[in-house]
C-alpha positions in Angstrom: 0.0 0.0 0.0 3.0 2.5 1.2 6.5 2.0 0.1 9.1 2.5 2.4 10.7 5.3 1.1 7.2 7.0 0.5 6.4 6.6 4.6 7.3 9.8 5.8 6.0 12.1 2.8 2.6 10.0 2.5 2.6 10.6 6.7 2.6 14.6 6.8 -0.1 14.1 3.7 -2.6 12.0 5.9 -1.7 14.6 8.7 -2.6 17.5 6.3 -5.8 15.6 5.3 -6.8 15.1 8.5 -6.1 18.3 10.0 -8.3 19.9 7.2 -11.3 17.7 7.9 -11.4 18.2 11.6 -10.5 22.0 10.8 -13.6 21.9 8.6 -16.5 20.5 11.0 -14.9 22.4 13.8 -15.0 25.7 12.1 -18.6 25.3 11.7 -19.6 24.0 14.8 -23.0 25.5 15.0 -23.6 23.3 12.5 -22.0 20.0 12.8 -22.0 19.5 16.6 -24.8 21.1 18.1 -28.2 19.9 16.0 -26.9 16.5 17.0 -26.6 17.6 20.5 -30.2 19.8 20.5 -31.9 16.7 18.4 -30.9 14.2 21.3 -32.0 16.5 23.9 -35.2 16.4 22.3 -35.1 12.8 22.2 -34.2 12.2 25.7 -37.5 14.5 27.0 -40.0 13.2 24.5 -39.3 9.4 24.4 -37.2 9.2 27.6 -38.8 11.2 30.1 -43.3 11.7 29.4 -43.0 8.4 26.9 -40.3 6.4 28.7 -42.6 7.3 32.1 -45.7 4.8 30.6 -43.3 1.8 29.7 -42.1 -0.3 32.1 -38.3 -1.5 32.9 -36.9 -3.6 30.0 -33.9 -6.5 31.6 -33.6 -4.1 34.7 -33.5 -0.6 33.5 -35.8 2.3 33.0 -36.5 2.5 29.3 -34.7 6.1 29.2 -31.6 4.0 30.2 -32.3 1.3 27.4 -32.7 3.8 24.6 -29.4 6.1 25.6 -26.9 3.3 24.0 -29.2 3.6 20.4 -29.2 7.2 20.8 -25.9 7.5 20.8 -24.7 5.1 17.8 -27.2 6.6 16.0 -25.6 10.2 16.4 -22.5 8.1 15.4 -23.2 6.9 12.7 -25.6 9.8 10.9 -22.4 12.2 11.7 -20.1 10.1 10.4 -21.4 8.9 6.9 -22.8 13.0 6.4 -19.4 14.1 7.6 -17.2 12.1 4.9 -20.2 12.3 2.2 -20.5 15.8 2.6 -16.3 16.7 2.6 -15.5 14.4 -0.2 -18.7 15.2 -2.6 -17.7 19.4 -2.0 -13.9 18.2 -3.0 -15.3 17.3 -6.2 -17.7 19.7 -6.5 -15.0 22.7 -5.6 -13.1 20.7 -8.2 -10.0 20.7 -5.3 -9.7 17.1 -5.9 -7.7 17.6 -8.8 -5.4 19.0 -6.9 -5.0 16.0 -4.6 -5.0 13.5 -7.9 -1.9 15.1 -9.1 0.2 15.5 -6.1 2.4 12.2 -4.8 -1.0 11.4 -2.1 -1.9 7.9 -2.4 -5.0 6.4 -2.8 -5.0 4.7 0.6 -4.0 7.9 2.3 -6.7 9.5 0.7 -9.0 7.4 2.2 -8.2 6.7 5.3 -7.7 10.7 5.8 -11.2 11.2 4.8 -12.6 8.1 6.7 -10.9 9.0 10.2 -11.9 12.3 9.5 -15.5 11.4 9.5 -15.4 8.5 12.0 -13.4 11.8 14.5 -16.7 13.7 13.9 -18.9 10.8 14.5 -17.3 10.1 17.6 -16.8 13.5 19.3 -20.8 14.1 19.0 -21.5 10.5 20.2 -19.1 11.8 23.5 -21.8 15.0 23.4 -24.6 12.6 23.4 -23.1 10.6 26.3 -22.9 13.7 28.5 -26.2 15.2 27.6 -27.4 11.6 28.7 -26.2 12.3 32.2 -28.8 15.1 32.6 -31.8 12.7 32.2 -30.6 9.8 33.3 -27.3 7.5 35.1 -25.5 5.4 32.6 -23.2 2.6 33.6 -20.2 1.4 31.8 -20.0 -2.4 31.9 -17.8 -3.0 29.1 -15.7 -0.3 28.3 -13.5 -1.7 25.5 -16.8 -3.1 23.9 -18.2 0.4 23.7 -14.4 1.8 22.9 -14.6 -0.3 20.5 -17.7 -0.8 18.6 -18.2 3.2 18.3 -14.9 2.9 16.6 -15.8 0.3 14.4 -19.1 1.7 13.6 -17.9 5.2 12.9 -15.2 4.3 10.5 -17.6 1.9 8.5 -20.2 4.3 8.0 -17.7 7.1 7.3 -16.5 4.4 4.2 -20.4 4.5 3.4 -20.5 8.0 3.2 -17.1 8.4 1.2 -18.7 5.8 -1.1 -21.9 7.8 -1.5 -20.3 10.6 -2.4 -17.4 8.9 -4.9 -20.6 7.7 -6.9 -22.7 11.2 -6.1 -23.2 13.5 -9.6 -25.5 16.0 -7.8 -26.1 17.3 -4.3 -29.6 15.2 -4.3 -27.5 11.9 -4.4 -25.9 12.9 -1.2 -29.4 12.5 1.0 -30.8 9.6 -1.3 -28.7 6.8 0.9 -29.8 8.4 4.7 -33.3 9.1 3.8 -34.0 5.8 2.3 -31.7 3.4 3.8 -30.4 4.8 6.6 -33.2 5.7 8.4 -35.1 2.7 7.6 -32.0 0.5 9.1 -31.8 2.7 11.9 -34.9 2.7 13.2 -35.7 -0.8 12.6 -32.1 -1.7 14.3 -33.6 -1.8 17.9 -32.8 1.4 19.1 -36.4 1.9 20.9 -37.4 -1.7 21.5 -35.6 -5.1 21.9 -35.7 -7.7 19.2 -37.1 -10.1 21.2 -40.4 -8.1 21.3 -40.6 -9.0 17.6 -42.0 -11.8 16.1 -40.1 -14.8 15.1 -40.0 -14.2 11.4 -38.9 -10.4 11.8 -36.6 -11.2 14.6 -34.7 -13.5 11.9 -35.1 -11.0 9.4 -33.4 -8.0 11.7 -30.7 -10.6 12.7 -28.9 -9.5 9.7 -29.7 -5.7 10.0 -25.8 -4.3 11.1 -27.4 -1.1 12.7 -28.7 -3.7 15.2 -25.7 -5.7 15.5 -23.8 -2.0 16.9 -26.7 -1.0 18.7 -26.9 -4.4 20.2 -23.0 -4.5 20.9 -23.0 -0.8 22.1 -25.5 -1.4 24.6 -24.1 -5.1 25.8 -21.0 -2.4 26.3 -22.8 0.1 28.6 -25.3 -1.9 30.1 -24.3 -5.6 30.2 -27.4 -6.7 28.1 -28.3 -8.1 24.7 -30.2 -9.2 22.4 -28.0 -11.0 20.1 -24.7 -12.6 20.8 -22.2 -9.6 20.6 -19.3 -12.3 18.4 -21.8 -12.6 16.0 -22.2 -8.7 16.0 -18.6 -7.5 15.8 -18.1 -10.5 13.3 -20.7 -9.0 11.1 -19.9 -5.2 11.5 -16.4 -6.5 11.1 -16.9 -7.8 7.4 -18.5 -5.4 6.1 -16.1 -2.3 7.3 -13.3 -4.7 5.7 -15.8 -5.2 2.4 -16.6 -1.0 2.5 -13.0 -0.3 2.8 -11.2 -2.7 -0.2 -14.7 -1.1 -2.3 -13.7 2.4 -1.6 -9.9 2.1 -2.3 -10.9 0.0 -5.5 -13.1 2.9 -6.7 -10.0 5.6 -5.6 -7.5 3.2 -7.7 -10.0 3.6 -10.5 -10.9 7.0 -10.7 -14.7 6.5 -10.3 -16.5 9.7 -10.4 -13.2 11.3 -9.8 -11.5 11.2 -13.1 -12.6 11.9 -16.5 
């Protein structure tokens, strides 16, 4: 992937990247961090405190407790993929990735430059999540290399999904086609305000294979100590598929897909 020789100068590059991307959704803060921050806040008083108050406990805890691990990969994961999508399809757009394309950068410093740069973003609002958490509610840590790593995990495969979105994007509208219509859907049907088990037997198969419930599953086995599915199977399967995003992204880098004319 990196020659020897090319270490060093391919090093300062992916520092340069990756300075610009966390310079970028830093600088615009009121933007990037805080409707993530006011959206879960809204979140935590509507379906955690007068909702949450008419549904009973759900393995133990109060069902504001239950919902806070969701909350927060879901924070992860939306700020991740829009993070990379967003940078990546404006580097286009700005026509700046010409720049890069011509300079000594490698393809796999490329991308991982834009994907830690969008799993950094994913993870710093999932911390803001936590803490705003802490106001409603107290939330143990049971596991806390299971939650270390899973948000890890998660953020840096959906920041590859976004990065892919927006390598394939020809228009701003293709940037919200993947979170409105798949995202969304995944999320919402990936356990984040019920457990699986509440399901019936046919959709409880059928969501076995959903990955936004095999993090939210893992994330909250993390925090809480409980689960609905077995958290090997879960890491396994997030696991695949980061390693499946990642050799699709660098393929479509090597190729020049939507990039090069």
């Amino acid at each position: 992937m990196i020659s020897r020789t090319g270490f060093y100068p391919n090093l300062i590059a992916l520092q340069t990247l990756l300075s610009k991307e966390i310079l970028r959704f830093m600088r615009i803060w009121s933007q990037t961090l805080l409707p993530p921050a006011i959206t879960m806040c809204l979140y935590f008083i509507i379906f955690g405190k007068f909702i949450g108050s008419q549904i009973q406990h759900i393995d133990g805890y109060a069902y504001i407790q239950y919902i806070v691990p969701g909350l927060v990969m879901m924070s992860v994961m939306t700020n991740a993929y829009a993070n990379t999508a967003s940078s990546f399809f404006l580097t286009k757009f700005n026509k700046s990735i010409e720049e890069m394309l011509v300079s000594p950068m490698s393809n796999f410093v490329t991308l991982i430059g834009f994907m830690l740069g969008g799993a950094l973003r994913g993870i710093l609002v999932g911390i803001i999540v936590i803490l705003i958490s802490l106001l409603f509610t107290h939330i143990p840590v049971m596991h806390p290399f299971t939650v270390f790593f899973m948000a890890v995990l998660a953020a840096m495969m959906f920041s590859l999904g976004g990065l892919i979105n927006a390598i394939y994007a020809k228009r701003f509208d293709d940037i919200s086609f993947i979170p409105t219509f798949v995202l969304t859907p995944l999320t919402y049907l990936g356990g984040v305000f019920y457990s699986v088990d509440q399901l019936p037997p046919l959709w409880r198969s059928i969501s076995m294979f959903n990955p936004v419930l095999a993090i939210v599953d893992s994330f909250r086995y993390g925090l809480l100590g409980i689960s609905d599915l077995n958290i090997y199977f879960g890491f396994g399967l997030v696991s695949a598929l980061f390693v499946v995003m990642f050799f699709w992204a660098w393929t479509l880098l090597k190729k020049g897909v939507g990039i090069k004319i």
